[in-house]
VEXTITI-344690 format. One line per 3 residues: number of its first residue (from 0); their letters; for each residue x, y, z of C-alpha. Coordinates in nm, 4 decimals, always signed. Example, Ala and Ser with C-alpha at 12.3 -4.5 7.8 and 13.67 -1.06 7.14 Angstrom:
// residues 2
0> as> +1.2300:-0.4500:+0.7800 ~ +1.3670:-0.1060:+0.7140
// end
This chain:
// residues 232
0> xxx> +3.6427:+6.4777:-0.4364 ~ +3.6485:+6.1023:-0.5783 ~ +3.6635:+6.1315:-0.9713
3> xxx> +3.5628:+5.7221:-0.9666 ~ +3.2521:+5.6529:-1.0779 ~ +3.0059:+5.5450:-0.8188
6> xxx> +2.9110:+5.1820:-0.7963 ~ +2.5818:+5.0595:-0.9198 ~ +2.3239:+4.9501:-0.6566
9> xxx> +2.2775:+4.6252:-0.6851 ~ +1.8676:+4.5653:-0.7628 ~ +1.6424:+4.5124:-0.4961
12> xxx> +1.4165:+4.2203:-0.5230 ~ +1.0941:+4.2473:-0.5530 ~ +0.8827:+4.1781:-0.2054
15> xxx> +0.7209:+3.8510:-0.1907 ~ +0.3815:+3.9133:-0.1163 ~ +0.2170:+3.7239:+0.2054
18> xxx> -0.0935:+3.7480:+0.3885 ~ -0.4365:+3.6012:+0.4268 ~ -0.6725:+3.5207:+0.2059
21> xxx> -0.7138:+3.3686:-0.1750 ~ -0.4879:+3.6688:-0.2784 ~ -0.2443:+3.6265:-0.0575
24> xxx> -0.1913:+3.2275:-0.1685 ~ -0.1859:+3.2661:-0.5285 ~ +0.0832:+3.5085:-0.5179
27> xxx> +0.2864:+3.2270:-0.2929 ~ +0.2000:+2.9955:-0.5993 ~ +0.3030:+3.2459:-0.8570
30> xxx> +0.6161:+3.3386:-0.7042 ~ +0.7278:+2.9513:-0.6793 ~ +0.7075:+2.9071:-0.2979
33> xxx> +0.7725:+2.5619:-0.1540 ~ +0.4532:+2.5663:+0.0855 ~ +0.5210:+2.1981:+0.2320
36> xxx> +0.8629:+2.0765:+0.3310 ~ +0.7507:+1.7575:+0.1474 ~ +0.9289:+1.5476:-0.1947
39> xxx> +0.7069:+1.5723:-0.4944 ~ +0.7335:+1.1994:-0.4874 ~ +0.6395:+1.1478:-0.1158
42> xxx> +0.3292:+1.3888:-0.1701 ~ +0.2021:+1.2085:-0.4920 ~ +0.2464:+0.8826:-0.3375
45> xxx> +0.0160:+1.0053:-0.0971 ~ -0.2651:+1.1306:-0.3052 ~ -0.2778:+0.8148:-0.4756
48> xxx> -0.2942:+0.6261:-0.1354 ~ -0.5681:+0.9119:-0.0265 ~ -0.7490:+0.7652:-0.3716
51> xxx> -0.7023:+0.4049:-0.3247 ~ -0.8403:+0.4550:+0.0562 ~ -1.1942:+0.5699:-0.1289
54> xxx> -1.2093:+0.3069:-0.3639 ~ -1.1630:-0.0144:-0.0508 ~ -1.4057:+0.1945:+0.1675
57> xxx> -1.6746:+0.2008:-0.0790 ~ -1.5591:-0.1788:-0.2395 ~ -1.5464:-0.2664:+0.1730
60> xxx> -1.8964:-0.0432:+0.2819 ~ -2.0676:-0.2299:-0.0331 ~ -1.9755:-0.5668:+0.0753
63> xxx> -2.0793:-0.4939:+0.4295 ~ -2.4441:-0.3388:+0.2939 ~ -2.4856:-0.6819:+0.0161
66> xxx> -2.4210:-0.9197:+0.3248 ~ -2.6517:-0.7818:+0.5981 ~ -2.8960:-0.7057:+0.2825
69> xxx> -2.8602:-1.0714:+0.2268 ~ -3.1799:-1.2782:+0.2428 ~ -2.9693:-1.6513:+0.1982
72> xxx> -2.7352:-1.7282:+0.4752 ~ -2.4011:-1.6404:+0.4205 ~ -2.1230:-1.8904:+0.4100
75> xxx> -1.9746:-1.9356:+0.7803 ~ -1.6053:-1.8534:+0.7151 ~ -1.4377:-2.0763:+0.9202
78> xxx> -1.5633:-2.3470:+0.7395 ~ -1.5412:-2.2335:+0.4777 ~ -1.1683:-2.0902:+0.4460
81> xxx> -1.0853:-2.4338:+0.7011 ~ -0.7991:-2.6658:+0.6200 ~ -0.7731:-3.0621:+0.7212
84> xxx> -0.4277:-3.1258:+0.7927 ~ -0.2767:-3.4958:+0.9011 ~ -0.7019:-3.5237:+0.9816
87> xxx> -0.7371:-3.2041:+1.1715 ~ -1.0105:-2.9599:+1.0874 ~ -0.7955:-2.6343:+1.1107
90> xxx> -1.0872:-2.3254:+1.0445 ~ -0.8617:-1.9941:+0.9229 ~ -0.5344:-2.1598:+0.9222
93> xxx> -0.4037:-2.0724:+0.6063 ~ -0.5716:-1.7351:+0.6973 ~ -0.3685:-1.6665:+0.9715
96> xxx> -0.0350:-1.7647:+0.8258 ~ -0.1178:-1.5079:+0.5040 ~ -0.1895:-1.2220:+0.7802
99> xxx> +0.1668:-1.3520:+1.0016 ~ +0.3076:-1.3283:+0.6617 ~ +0.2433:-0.9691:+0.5502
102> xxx> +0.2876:-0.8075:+0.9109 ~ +0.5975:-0.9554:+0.9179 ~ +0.6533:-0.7764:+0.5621
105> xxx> +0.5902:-0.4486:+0.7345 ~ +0.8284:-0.4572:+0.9724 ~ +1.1232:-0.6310:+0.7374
108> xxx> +1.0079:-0.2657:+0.5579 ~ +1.0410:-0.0683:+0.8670 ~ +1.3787:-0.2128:+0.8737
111> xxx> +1.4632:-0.1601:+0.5199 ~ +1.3382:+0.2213:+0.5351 ~ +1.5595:+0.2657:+0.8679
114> xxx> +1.9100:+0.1331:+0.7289 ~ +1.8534:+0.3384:+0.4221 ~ +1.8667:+0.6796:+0.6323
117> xxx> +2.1489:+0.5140:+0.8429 ~ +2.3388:+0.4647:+0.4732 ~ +2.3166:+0.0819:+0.4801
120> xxx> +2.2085:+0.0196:+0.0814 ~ +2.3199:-0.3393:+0.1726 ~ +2.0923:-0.4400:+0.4228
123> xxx> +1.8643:-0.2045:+0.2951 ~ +1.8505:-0.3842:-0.0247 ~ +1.8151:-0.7054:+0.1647
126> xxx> +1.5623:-0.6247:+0.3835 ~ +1.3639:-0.5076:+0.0565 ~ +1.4209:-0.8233:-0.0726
129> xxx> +1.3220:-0.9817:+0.2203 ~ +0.9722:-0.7998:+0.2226 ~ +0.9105:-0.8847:-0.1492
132> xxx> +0.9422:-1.2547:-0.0825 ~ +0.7025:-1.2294:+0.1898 ~ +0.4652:-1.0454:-0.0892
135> xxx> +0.5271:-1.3197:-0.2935 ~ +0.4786:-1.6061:-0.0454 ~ +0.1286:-1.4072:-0.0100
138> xxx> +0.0251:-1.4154:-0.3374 ~ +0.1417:-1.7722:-0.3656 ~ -0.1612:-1.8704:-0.0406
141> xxx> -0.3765:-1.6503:-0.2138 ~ -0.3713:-1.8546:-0.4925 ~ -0.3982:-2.1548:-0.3864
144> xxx> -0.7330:-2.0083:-0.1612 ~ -0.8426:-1.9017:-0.4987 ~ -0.8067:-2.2314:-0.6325
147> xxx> -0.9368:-2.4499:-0.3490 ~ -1.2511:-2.2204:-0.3801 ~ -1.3102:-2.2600:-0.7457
150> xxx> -1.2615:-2.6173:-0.7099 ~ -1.5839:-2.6504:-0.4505 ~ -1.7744:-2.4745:-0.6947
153> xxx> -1.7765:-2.1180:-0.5526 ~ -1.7741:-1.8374:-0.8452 ~ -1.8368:-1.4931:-0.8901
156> xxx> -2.2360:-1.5291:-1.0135 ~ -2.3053:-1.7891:-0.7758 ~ -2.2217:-2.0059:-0.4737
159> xxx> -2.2705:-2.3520:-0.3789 ~ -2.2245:-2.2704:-0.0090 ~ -2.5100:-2.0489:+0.0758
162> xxx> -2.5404:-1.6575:-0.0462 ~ -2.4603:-1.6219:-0.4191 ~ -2.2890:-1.2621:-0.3388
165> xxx> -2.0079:-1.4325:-0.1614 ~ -1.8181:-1.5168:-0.4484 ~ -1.8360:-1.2070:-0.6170
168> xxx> -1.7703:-0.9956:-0.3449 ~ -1.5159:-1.2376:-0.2270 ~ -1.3386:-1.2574:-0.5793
171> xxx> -1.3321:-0.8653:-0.6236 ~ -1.1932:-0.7594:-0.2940 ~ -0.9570:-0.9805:-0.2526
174> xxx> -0.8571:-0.9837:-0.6061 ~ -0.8286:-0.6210:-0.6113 ~ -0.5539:-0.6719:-0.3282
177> xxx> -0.3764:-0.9158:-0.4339 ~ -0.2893:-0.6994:-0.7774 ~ -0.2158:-0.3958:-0.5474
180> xxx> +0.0040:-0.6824:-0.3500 ~ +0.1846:-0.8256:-0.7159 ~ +0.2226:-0.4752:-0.8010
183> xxx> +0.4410:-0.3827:-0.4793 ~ +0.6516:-0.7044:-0.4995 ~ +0.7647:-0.6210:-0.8023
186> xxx> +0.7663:-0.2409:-0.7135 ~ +1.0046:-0.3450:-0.4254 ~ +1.2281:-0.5883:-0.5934
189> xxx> +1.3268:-0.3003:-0.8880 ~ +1.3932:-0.0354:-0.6141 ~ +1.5442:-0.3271:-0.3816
192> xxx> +1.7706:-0.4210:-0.7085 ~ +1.8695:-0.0281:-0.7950 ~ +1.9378:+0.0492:-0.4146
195> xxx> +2.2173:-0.2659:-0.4428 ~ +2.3616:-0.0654:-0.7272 ~ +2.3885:+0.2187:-0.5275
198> xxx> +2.1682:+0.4341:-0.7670 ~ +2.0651:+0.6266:-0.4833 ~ +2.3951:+0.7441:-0.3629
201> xxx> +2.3675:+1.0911:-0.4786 ~ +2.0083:+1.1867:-0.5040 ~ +1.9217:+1.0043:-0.1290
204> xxx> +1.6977:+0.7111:-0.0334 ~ +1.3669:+0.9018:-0.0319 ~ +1.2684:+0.6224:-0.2547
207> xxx> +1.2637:+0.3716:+0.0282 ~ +1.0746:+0.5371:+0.2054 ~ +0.8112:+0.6287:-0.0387
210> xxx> +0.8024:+0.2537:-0.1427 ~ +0.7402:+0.1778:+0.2547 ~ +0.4786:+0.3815:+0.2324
213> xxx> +0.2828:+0.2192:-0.0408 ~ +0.3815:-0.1283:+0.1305 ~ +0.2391:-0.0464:+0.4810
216> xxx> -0.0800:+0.1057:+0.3026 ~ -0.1660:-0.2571:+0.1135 ~ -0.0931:-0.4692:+0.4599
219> xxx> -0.3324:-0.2084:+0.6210 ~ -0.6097:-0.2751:+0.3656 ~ -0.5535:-0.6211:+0.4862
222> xxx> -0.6423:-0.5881:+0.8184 ~ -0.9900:-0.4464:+0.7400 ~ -1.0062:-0.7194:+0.4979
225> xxx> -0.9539:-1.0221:+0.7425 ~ -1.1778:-0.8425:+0.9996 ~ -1.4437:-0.8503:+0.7467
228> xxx> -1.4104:-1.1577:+0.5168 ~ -1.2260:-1.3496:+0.7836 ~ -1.4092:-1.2977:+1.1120
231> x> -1.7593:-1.1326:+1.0462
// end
């Protein structure tokens, strides 16, 4: 018979508990589960775009239920938003080269998004670049619409043009996305400048991705915006 002293069983761990019911979930919370194969970051950019969705509807649903509640006609929009270039009236035109613009964006940061999976940071980098300078140009038109606006007397208590609720609701919408538009360029251009570093080397280019995300929400928003402003 073996004098040796037997080896210790090694502990068992504890069962993790799984089911149905309220029960059953909390004890996948306590026991530090990862329920979603999703980044922390990629979920809470998410949430906040769930968030942002509820604010435009009801900023969106509001100016849709203020113009049809409208007793003063409302300002036709292709006269109003209408250019005259080299003597040609040209109704939407800077209009349609802000929407060319930020589509564009969206695919210069489906391209961005794609090379930084591939392990491209330059193009990647470029690409991001790319799309913030298209942000920018944006911002740039917007201003100047902004401007042209104010100068024919349109404000946010009252309008020369027809319904006094145009410039408000005009001002606050499209205000509202042009800050969420600002906010991405320069969102972009610090991620753009860090992936050119190669900061991202180690930890992965979820980043990108989560950026794209934010950037495809705001050109989105945009597209209910010129259905609405632009050809209602």
């Amino acid at each position: 018979m073996s004098t040796q002293p037997e080896a210790a069983a090694a502990p068992v761990p504890a069962p993790v508990p799984s089911g149905r019911g309220w029960p059953a979930l909390a004890a996948d919370l306590s026991s530090d589960r990862q329920m979603f194969h999703v980044p922390w970051g990629k979920a809470m950019m998410w949430f906040f775009l769930l968030s942002d969705t509820f604010i435009f509807g009801t900023f969106l649903t509001g100016y849709m239920a203020v113009r049809m509640a409208s007793t003063t006609p409302w300002p036709n929009p292709s006269e109003v938003f209408a250019l005259t270039i080299g003597g040609a009236h040209l109704p939407l035109i800077l209009i349609a080269i802000m929407t060319f613009v930020l589509i564009s964006s969206s695919g210069s940061m489906a391209m961005a998004v794609n090379y930084a999976y591939r392990g491209n940071r330059r193009r990647c980098a470029a690409l991001m670049a790319l799309t913030a300078a298209f942000g920018a140009l944006f911002v740039g038109m917007q201003v100047f619409e902004w401007s042209k606006l104010i100068a024919e007397g349109v404000r946010p208590w009252g309008n020369p043009m027809g319904a006094a609720q145009f410039g408000a609701s005009f001002f606050m919408i499209t205000g509202f996305h042009g800050l969420h538009v600002t906010a991405g360029v320069i969102y972009l251009s610090i991620v753009a400048r860090r992936v050119a570093r190669g900061a991202y080397e180690r930890k992965g280019y979820g980043i990108v991705e989560i950026a794209g995300l934010y950037w495809h929400f705001v050109d989105l928003v945009w597209v209910f915006i010129f259905a609405l402003f632009y050809l209602w």
